[in-house]
N, C-alpha and C positions, 0 to 999 in steps of 0.2 A: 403956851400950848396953841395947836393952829389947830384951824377948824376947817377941814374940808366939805364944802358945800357938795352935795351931791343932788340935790331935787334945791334950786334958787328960788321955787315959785314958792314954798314951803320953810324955806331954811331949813331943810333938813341935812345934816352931816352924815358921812361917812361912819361915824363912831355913832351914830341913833338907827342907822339902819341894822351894821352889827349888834347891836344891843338886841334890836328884835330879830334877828336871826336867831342868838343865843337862845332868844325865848321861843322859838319855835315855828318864826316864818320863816318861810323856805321860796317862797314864789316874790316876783313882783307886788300881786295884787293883793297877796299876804302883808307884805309891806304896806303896800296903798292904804288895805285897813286898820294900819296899825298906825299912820302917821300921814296919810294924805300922800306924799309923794311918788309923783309918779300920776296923780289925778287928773292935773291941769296941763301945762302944755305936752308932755308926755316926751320930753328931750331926756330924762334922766333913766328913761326907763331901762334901755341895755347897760350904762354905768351900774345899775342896782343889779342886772342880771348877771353882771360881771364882779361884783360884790358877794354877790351869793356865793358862786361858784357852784361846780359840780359836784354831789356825794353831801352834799348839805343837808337834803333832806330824805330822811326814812324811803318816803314814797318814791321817789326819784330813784334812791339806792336799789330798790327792786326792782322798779323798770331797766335798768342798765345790766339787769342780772336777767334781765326777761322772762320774770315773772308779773302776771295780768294781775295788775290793779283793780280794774272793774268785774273781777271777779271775786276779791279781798271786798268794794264796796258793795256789792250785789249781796253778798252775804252778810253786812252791817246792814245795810236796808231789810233784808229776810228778816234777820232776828226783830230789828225794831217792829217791824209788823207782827211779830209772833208775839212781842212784848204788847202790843199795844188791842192784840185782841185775847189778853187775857185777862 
């Protein structure tokens, strides 16, 4: 089995970034927290963006349908605040 290096500063593979895709990073820096790569020199970064691909993630999926997100987070912010003064 080959191992495609995608982040060398980390050894991180091609098959470790999909893995947290599957689990539900969808960004770069979703990745970054999930495995470093991408932190340090910052050469792998569009390889991972290009990894991801488009329609990957939920939140993405609606923007590309053109519906506002920060109107979907505005109102998970609201509620927390309504949860937390009661």
């Amino acid at each position: 089995m080959t191992r495609v290096y995608v982040c060398n500063c980390f050894g991180v593979t091609e098959a470790q970034v999909a893995k947290h895709a599957e689990g539900g990073a969808c960004t770069p820096r979703q990745i970054a927290s999930a495995c470093k790569a991408g932190t340090d020199c910052g050469s792998c970064v569009r390889r991972i963006q290009a990894l991801l691909g488009r329609g990957a993630c939920p939140r993405r999926e609606a923007v590309d349908q053109g519906e506002s997100i920060l109107t979907e987070l505005t109102g998970v912010a609201a509620m927390a605040d309504l949860e937390d003064a009661a």
